[in-house]
C-alpha positions in Angstrom: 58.8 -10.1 30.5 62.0 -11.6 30.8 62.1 -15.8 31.5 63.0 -15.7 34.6 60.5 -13.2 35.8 57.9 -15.2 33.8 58.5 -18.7 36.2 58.2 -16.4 39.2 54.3 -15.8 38.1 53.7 -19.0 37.3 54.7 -19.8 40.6 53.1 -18.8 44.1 55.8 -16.4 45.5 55.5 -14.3 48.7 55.5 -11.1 47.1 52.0 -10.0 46.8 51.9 -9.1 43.0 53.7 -9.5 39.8 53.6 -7.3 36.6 54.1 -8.4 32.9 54.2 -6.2 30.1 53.5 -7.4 26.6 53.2 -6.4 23.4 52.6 -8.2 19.8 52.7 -6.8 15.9 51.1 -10.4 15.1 47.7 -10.4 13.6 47.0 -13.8 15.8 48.2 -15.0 19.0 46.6 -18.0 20.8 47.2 -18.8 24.5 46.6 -22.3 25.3 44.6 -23.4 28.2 46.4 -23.3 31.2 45.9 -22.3 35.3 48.7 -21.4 37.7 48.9 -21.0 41.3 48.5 -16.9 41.5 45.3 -14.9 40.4 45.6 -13.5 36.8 44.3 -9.7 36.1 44.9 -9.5 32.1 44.2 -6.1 30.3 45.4 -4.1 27.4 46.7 -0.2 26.9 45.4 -1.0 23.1 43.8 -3.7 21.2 41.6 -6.2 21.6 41.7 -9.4 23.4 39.4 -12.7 24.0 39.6 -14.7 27.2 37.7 -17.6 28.1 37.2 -20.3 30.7 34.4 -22.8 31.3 31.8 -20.2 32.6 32.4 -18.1 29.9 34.3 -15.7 27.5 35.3 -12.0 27.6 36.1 -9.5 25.3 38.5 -7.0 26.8 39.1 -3.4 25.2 41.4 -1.1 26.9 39.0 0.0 29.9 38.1 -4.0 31.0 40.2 -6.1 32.3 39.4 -9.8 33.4 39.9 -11.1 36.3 41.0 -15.5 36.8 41.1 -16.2 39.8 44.1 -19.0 41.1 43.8 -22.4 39.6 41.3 -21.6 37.1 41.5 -22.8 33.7 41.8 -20.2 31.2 42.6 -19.6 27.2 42.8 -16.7 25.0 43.7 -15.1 21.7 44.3 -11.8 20.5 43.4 -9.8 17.8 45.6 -7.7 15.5 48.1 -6.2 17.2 48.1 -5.6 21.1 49.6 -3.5 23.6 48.7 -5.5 26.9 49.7 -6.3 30.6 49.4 -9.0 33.5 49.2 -8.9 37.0 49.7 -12.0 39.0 48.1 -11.7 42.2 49.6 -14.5 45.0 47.2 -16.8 46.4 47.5 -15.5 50.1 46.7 -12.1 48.5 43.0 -13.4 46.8 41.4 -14.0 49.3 39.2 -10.8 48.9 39.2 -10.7 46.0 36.4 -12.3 43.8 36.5 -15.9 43.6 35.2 -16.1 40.1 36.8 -15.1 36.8 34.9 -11.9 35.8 35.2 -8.8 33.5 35.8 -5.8 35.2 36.3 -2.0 34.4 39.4 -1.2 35.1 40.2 2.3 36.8 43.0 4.9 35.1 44.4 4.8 39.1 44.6 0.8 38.8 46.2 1.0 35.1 48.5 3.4 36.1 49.7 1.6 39.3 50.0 -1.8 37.0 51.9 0.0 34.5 54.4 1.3 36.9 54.5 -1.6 38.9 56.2 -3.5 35.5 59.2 -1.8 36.0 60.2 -3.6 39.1 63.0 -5.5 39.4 63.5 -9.0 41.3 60.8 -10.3 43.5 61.3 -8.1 47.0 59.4 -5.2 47.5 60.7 -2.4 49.3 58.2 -0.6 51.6 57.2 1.9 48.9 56.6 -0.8 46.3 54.5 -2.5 49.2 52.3 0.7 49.7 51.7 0.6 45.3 50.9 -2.8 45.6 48.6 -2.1 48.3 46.6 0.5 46.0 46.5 -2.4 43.1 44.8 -5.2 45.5 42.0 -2.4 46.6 41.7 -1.1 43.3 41.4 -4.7 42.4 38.8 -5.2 45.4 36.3 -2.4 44.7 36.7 -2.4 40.9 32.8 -2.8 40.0 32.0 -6.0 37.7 31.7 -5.1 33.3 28.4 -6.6 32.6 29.3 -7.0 28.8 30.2 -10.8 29.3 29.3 -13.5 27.3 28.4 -16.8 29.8 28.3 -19.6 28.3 25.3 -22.7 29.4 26.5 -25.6 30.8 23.4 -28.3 29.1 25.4 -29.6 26.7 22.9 -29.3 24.3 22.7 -25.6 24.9 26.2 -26.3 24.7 26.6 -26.8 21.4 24.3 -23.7 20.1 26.3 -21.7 21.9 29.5 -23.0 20.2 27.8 -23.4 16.9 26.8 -19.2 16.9 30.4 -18.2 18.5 32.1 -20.2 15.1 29.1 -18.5 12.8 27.4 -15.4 14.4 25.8 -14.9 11.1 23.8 -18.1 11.1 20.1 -16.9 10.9 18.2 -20.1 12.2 15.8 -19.3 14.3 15.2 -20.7 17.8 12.7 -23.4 17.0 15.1 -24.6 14.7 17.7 -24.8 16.6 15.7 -26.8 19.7 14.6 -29.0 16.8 18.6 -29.4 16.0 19.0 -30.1 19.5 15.8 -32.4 20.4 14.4 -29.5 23.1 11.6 -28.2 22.8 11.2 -24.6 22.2 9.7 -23.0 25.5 12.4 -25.3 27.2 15.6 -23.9 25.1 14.1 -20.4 26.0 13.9 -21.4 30.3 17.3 -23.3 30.2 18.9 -20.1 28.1 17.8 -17.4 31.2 18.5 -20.0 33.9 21.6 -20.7 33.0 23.4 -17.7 31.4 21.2 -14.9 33.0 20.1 -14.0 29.3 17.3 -15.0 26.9 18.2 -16.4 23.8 17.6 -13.4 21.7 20.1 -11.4 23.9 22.2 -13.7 24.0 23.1 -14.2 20.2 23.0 -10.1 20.1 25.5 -10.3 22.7 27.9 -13.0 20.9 27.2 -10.8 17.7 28.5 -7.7 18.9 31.2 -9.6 20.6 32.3 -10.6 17.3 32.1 -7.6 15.6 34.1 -5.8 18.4 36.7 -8.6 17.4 36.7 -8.0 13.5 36.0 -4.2 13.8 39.7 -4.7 16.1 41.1 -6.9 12.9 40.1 -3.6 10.5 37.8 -5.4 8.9 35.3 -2.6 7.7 31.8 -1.9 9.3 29.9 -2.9 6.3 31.5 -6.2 6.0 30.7 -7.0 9.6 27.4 -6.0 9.7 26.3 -8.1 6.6 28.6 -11.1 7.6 27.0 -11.1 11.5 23.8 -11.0 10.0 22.3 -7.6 10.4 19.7 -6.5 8.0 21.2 -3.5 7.3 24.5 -1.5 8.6 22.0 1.0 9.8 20.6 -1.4 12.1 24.0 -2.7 12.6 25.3 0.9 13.5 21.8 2.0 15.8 22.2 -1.6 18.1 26.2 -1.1 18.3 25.3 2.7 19.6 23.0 2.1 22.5 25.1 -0.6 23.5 28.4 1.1 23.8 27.4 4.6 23.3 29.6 5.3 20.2 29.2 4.2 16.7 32.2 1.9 15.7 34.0 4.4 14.0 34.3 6.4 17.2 34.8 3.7 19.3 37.8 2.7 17.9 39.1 5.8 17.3 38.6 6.7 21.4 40.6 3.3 21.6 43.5 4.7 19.1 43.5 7.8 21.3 44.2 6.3 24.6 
């Protein structure tokens, strides 16, 4: 995305949408915390990329894309090498859309549409590019909510278990030792961890461990390694959990990925 382009987004411009496409051989790329003026819908052609804000982090594979809405705090970070896109959505232009950043599945009609919208040029839309942009906001609108999230509590002494298992997803301590950590009791951790992320504990560390994996598994770190580093049993067990969740062994997953 050229420089100039690039201030437009970060502006609030009258032209309903703007389109960046990126790309990136690196095997890291961070992207401090920030917020802008227009809604943000970040998503990827290939590769894998985190993005997070106070509620919570997303993974997003080439089918999600997250949606921050304007004036929302965000960060993210890639991993290995991406193929990815933005739309910036203008504030006037939000205001049915959702109001809270969120993972979505993102259609092949709303991919498409973003795709070919990056090939604009300037910031006036012609009637026709109008009409595209039109199909992107509904497409936008109706796109039904990913549930594979991570939400993150806001007690800060769920706080900092939640942080603690994102650094070390491997850590095995169970959950009476971790309210002991914490000075909770148990049955309180337990009620605080559904009221306030929608999960119980045990799903919720599943959750951050597959998240993780999907990460490394991205990195081509092999299957065995992550299962044993996460802290699976076995890669069996490892391999079982990863295919009710997804549907696909890893193997497959990523090679679906490679494909589209």
């Amino acid at each position: 995305m050229h420089e100039d382009k690039f201030a437009i987004a970060m502006g609030d411009s009258s032209e309903p949408i703007i389109v960046s496409i990126y790309d990136t051989r690196a095997e890291y790329r961070e992207l401090g915390r920030h917020s802008h003026p227009r809604g943000q819908l970040c998503g990827l052609r290939s590769g894998l990329l985190t993005i997070g804000t106070d509620d919570g982090s997303w993974v997003v594979p080439a089918d999600v894309a997250v949606w921050i809405p304007p004036h929302h705090g965000h960060y993210g970070w890639t991993h290995g090498a991406v193929d990815g896109w933005s739309c910036y959505v203008s504030e006037a232009a939000c205001a049915e859309l959702p109001q809270k950043p969120c993972a979505i599945n993102a259609s092949g009609l709303l991919r498409e549409a973003i795709i070919y919208a990056s090939a604009w040029q300037g910031t006036a839309l012609d009637p026709q590019q109008q009409r595209i942009a039109r199909v992107i906001l509904d497409q936008l609108h109706a796109a039904p909510v990913e549930p594979f999230s991570l939400p993150m509590p806001r007690d800060p002494r769920l706080a900092i278990i939640a942080r603690a298992l994102l650094d070390d997803p491997g850590d095995r301590r169970s959950i009476d030792q971790w309210a002991g950590k914490v000075g909770i009791s148990e049955r309180t951790l337990s009620r605080r961890f559904v009221a306030e992320t929608g999960l119980t504990w045990s799903d919720w560390r599943q959750r951050a461990r597959l998240i993780r994996a999907l990460e490394r598994l991205a990195d081509g770190v092999a299957v065995t390694t992550v299962a044993l580093d996460l802290g699976y049993n076995s890669v069996s067990a490892f391999i079982t959990l990863f295919k009710r969740v997804f549907g696909v062994t890893p193997t497959k997953y990523f090679n679906q990925e490679n494909a589209g």
